[in-house]
C-alpha positions in Angstrom: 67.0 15.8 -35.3 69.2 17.4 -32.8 67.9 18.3 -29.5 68.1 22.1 -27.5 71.1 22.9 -26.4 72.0 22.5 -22.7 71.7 25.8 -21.0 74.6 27.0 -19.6 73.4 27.8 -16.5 73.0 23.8 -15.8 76.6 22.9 -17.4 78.2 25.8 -14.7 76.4 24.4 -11.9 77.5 20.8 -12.5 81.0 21.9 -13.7 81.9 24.2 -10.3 80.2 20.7 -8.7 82.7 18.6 -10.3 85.9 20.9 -10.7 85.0 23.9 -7.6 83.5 27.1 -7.5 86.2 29.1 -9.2 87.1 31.0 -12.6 90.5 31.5 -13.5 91.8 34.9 -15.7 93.7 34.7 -18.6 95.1 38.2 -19.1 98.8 38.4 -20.9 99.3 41.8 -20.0 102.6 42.8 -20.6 104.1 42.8 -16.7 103.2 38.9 -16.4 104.4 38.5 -19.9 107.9 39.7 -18.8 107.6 37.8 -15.5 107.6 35.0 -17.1 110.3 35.5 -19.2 108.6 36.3 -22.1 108.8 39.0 -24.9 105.6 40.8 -25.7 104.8 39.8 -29.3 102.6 37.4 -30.7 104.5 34.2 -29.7 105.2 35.7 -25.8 101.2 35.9 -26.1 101.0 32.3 -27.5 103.0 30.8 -25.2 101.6 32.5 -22.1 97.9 32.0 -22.9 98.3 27.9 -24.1 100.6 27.1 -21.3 97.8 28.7 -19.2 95.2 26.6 -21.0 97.2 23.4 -20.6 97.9 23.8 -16.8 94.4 25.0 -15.8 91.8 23.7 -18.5 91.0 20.3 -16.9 91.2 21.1 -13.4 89.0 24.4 -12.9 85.5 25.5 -14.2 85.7 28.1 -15.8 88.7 29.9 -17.6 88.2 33.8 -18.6 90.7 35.1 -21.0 90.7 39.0 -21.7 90.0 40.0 -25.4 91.9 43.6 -25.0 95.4 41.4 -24.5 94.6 39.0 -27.5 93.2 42.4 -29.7 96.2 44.4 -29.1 98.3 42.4 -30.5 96.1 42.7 -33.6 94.9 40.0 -36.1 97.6 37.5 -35.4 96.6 38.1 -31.5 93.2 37.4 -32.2 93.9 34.1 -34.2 95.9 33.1 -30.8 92.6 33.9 -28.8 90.7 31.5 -31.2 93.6 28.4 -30.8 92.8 29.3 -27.1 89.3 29.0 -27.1 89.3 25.7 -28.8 92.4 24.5 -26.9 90.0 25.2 -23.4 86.9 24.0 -24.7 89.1 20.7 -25.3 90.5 20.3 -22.0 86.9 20.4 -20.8 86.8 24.0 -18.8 84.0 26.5 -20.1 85.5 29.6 -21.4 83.8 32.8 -20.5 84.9 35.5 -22.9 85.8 39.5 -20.8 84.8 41.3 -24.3 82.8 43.6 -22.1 81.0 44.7 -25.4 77.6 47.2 -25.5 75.8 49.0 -28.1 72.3 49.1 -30.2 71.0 47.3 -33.0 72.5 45.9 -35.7 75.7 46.7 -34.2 75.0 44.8 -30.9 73.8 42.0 -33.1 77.2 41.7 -35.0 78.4 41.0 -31.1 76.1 38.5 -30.6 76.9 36.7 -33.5 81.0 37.0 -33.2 80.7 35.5 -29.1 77.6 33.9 -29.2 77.2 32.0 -31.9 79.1 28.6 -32.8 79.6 29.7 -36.1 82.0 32.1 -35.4 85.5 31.0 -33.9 85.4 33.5 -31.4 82.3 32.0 -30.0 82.6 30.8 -26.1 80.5 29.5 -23.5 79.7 32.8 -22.1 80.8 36.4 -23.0 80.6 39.6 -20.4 78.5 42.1 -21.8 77.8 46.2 -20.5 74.2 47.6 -20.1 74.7 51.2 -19.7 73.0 52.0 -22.8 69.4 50.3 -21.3 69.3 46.7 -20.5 67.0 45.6 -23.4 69.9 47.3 -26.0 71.3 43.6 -24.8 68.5 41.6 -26.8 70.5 40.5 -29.4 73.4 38.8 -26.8 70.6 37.8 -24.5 68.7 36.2 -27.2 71.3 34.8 -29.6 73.4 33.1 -26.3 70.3 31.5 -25.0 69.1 30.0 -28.4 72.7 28.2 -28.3 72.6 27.7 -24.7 75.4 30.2 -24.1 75.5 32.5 -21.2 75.7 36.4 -20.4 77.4 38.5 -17.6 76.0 41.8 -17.2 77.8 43.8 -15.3 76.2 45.2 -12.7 78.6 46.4 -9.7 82.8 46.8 -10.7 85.3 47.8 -8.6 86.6 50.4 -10.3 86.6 53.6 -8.5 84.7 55.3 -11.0 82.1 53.0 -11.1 80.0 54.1 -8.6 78.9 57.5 -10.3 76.5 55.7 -12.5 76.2 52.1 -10.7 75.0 54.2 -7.5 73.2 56.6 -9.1 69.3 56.5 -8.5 66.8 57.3 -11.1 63.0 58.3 -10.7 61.7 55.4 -9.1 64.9 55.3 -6.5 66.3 52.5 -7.2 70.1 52.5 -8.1 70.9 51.8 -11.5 73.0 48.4 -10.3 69.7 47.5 -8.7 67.7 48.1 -12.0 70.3 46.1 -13.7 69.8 43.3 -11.0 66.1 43.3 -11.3 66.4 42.6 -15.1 68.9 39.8 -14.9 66.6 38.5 -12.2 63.7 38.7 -14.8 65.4 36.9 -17.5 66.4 33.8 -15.3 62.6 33.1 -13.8 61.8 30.5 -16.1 65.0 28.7 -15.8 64.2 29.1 -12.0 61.1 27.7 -12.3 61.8 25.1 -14.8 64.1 23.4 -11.3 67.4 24.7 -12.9 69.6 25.5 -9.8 71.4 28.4 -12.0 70.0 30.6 -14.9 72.2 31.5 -17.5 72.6 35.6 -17.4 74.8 36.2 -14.8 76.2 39.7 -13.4 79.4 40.8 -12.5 79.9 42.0 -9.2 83.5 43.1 -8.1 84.6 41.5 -4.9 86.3 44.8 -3.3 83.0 46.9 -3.5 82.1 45.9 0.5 78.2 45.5 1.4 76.1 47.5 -1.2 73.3 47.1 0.1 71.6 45.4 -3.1 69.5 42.2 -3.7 72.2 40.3 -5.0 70.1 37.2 -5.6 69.3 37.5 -8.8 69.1 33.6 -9.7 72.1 33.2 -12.0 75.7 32.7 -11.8 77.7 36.0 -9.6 80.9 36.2 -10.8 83.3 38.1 -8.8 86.6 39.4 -10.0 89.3 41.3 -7.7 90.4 38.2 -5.3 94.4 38.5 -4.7 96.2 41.5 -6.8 93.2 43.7 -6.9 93.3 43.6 -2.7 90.2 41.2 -2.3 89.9 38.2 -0.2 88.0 34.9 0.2 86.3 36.1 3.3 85.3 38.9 2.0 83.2 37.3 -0.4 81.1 36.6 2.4 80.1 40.6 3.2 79.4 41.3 -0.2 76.9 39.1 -1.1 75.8 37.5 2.0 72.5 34.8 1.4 74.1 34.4 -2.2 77.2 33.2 -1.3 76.6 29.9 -3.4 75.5 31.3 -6.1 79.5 33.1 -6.1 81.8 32.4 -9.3 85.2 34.4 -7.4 87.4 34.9 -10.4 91.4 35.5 -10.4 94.0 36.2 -12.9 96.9 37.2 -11.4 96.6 35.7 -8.2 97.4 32.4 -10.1 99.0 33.4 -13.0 102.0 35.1 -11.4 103.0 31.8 -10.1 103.4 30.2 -13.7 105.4 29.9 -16.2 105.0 26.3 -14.6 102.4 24.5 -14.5 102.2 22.6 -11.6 102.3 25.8 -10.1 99.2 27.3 -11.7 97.3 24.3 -10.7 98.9 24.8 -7.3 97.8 28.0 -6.8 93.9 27.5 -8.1 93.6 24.5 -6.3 94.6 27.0 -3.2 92.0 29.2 -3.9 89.3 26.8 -4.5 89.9 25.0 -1.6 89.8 28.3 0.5 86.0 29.2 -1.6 85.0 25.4 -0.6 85.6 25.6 2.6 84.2 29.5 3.2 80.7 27.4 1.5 80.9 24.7 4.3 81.4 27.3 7.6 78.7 29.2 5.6 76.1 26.8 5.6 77.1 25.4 9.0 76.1 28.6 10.3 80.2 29.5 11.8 
C-alpha cells in the first residue's frame, strides 16, 4: 500500500532549493513563433514548445506553459500540450499549468479532474485557477489537487489594467476583494504551516508591475509573480511589491527567455540570468542591504 502523496508545496520548496527561485513561461504565441523561424501550425507549435522543454526542463523549477496557445490550435494543439507535459515532468521540472479556469459545481469539478488528477493526461503539478465567482466555488480544484498532492494558484492581484476594478474593490467589511482572496489562501495553507512545511500548496498570483498594494502578502504558500522583462517589470522590483515575503516569490518569465531561443544554450543562458539576479536580490535581502 502506497503512501500520500508528497505535497507540492514541499517538492517546490526543495526544487527552487536545488534548481533557483524561478518559473519559466511557455507561451507559443504567434510573434515568438515567427521569431524563431517558425510557421504557426501545429508543428511550429511542436517544435517551439519541446525545444523549450528540452533546453529548460532540467535546469529551472518550474516551467508554465499557456493552455490558450496549445487550445487554439485545436485538438492536435492540445495533444502537443500533453507530449509537453510528460516531456517536462521527465526532465524533472514541475509544470504549472496557466488554464486560469473558474466556475461552480459539476462544472468546476470536470476542471479538477482534467488538471488535477493523474488520470487525465492534461494533469500537472499545479494549475492557475480564478476565484471571482467566491473562493469556495474552488472546492473541487482545491480538494481534488491536494488529495494528489498537486497545487493551486489563485489569482489574487494581475497586472492587467483592468484588474483593479474588482481586485481593489472593497466589500462590506472593507477589505479589498484581493485581500479576501489572500485571507482564504492563507486559511487553506495553516495546517501545512503548522505541520513544519516551509511552503503550502495554494499559491496566488500576484503580477510583478502592480507596485506596493498595500496587502498582506504572506499568505504561507508559493507567490508567483509574472510580468519580469517584456511586461516592463524587474528583479528589484520584486522587492516593493511584496516586501517581508520576498522568499516566499516564484518571479515567472516567458518572453524574457524565450525570445533568445530557437537555441538552447541560449534559453538556458538567459534563465540562468535571471535566477542568478532573484538569488542574489534574496542574499542583499536577508543581509539587510
Amino acid at each position: 500500500m502506497t503512501g500520500a502523496p508528497e505535497a507540492f508545496g514541499r517538492r517546490l520548496d526543495a526544487a527552487m532549493r536545488a534548481r533557483g527561485p524561478f518559473c519559466a513561461g511557455i507561451d507559443p504565441h504567434p510573434g515568438l513563433l515567427e521569431a524563431w523561424g517558425l510557421s504557426d501550425d501545429v508543428a511550429g507549435l511542436e517544435r517551439f514548445a519541446r525545444t523549450a522543454v528540452e533546453a529548460l526542463g532540467e535546469t529551472v523549477a518550474l516551467l508554465k506553459p499557456q493552455s490558450a496557445f496549445f487550445e487554439r490550435h485545436g485538438s492536435r494543439g492540445v495533444a502537443v500540450l500533453e507530449r509537453v507535459l510528460a516531456d517536462a515532468k521527465g526532465a524533472g521540472a514541475l509544470v504549472l499549468l496557466d488554464v486560469k479556469r473558474g466556475d461552480i459545481g459539476s462544472t468546476m469539478q470536470a476542471y479538477a479532474d482534467a488538471y488535477c488528477d493523474p488520470a487525465s493526461p492534461l494533469c500537472a503539478d499545479a494549475v492557475t485557477v480564478s476565484p471571482y465567482l467566491g473562493f469556495e466555488s474552488l472546492r473541487p480544484v482545491l480538494d481534488t489537487a491536494a488529495a494528489h498532492g498537486n497545487g493551486v494558484f489563485v489569482l489574487a492581484l494581475t497586472s492587467n489594467p483592468e484588474g483593479p476594478e474588482v481586485q481593489h474593490a472593497r466589500g462590506a467589511d472593507g477589505r479589498t476583494v484581493a485581500g479576501t482572496v489572500l485571507d482564504h489562501v492563507r486559511a487553506a495553507n495553516a495546517a501545512a504551516l503548522a505541520a513544519g512545511d516551509a511552503l503550502g500548496s495554494v499559491g496566488v498570483v500576484v503580477g510583478a508591475t502592480t507596485g506596493g498594494s498595500g496587502e498582506d502578502l504572506a499568505v504561507g504558500g508559493p507567490l508567483l509573480a509574472p510580468g519580469i522583462g517584456a511586461q516592463g517589470a524587474t528583479v528589484a522590483d520584486l522587492a516593493t511589491v511584496f516586501g517581508a515575503a520576498l522568499p516566499q516569490v516564484v518571479p515567472s518569465a516567458s518572453r524574457e527567455v524565450l525570445s533568445a531561443g530557437p537555441d538552447p544554450r541560449a534559453l538556458r543562458a538567459a534563465a540562468a540570468k535571471t535566477i542568478e539576479d532573484v538569488r542574489d536580490l534574496l542574499f542583499r535581502a536577508s543581509a539587510g542591504a
